[in-house]
Structure formats: structure tokens, C-alpha cells
C-alpha positions in Angstrom: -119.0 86.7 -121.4 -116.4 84.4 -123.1 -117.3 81.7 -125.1 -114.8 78.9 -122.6 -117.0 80.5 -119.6 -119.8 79.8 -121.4 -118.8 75.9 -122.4 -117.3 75.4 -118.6 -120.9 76.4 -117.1 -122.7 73.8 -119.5 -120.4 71.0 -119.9 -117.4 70.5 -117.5 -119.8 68.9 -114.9 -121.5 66.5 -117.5 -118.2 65.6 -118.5 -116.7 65.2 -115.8 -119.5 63.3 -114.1 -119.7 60.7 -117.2 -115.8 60.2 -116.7 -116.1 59.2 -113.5 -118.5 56.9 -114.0 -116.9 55.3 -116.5 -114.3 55.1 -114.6 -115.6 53.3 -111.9 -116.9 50.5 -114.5 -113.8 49.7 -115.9 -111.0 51.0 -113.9 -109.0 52.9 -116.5 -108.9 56.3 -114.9 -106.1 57.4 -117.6 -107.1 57.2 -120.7 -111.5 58.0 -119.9 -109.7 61.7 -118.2 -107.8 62.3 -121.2 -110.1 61.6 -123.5 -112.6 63.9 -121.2 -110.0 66.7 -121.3 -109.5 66.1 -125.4 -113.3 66.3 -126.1 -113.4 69.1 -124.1 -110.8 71.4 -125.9 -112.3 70.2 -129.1 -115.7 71.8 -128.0 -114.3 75.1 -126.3 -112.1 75.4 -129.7 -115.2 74.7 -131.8 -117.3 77.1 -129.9 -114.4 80.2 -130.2 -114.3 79.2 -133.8 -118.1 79.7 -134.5 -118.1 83.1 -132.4 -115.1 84.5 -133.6 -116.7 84.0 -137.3 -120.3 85.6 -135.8 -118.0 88.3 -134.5 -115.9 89.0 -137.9 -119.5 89.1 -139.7 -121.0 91.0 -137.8 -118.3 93.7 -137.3 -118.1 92.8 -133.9 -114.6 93.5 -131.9 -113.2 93.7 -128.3 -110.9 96.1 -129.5 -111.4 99.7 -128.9 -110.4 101.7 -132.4 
């Protein structure tokens, strides 16, 4: 399973739920969805980042050799 797969199952509805919430307190849909899609690459590169380390320690690879 890939680690975005992974991140999209657990947070993309929380996210986007909270945005839209926000959103309908204060009416500034534009910068609340951006700032929903920023914190969401910054978790699904943070996530990659900490696999991809697990992986290279524990001789881990996709590739077949």
C-alpha cells in the first residue's frame, strides 16, 4: 500500500470537513482550501520521508534486483 493511500484514507475527509467548516464561519473559501491542500502535502511528504528512511534501514525496496 502506498504511504499517500494511506494518508488520503485517514485525513483528506477530516481535512476537508474542517475546511469547510471554516469556511462557512468566515467566508474565505481561498485561502482556508489552500492552506488545507498545503498541510496536506506537508503530511503525505512527511509520511514518504519517514517510510522511505524505514525502507532504506531495513533493506527494504520495490525494485526487483
Amino acid at each position: 500500500m502506498k504511504d499517500s493511500s494511506l494518508l488520503a484514507i485517514i485525513s483528506v475527509h477530516e481535512l476537508s470537513k474542517n475546511g469547510m467548516l471554516y469556511v462557512s464561519k468566515t467566508f474565505a473559501a481561498f485561502p482556508i482550501y489552500i492552506s488545507v491542500a498545503l498541510l496536506y502535502l506537508a503530511l503525505t511528504m512527511g509520511i514518504s520521508r519517514v517510510l522511505n528512511y524505514i525502507e532504506r534501514r531495513l533493506g527494504v525496496s520495490d525494485r526487483n534486483e
